[in-house]
N, C-alpha and C positions, 0 to 999 in steps of 0.2 A: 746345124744348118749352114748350109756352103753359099756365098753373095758369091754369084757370077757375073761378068761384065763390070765391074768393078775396078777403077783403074785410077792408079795417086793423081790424075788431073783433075778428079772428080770431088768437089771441094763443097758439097752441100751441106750444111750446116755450120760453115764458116761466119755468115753473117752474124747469128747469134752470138758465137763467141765473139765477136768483132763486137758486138754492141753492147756485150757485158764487160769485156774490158773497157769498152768507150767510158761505159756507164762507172764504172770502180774508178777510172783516172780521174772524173767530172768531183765524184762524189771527195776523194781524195784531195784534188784541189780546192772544193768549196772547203773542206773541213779547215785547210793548212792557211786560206782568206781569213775564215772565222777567228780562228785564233791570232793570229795575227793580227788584225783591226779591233780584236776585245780584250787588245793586252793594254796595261798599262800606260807604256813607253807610247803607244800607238796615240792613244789617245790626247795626252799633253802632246806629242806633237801636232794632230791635227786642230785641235785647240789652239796651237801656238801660230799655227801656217794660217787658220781664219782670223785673227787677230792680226796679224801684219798685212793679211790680205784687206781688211776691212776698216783700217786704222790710216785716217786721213793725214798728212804732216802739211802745220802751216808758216 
């Protein structure tokens, strides 16, 4: 089968891949959030930042 009129500025089906990588960098970043705020370290810090945040001095 021969596609005639067919020409490299013809870019139909781009979007798709454009919103499947959108989709993979979103998913990627939520992953690398996740880990990050359910580490450890993450946690005694933000513990530590609502504590000085919320700790009156008289």
């Amino acid at each position: 089968m021969v596609v005639v009129g067919r020409t490299l500025s013809d870019d139909r089906g781009m979007s798709t891949v454009e919103y499947a990588i959108g989709t993979l960098a979103a998913a990627a970043l939520g992953l690398l959030l996740y880990s990050l705020i359910s580490g450890d370290w993450m946690q005694v810090l933000l513990k530590a930042l609502l504590q000085r945040a919320f700790t009156v001095d008289a």
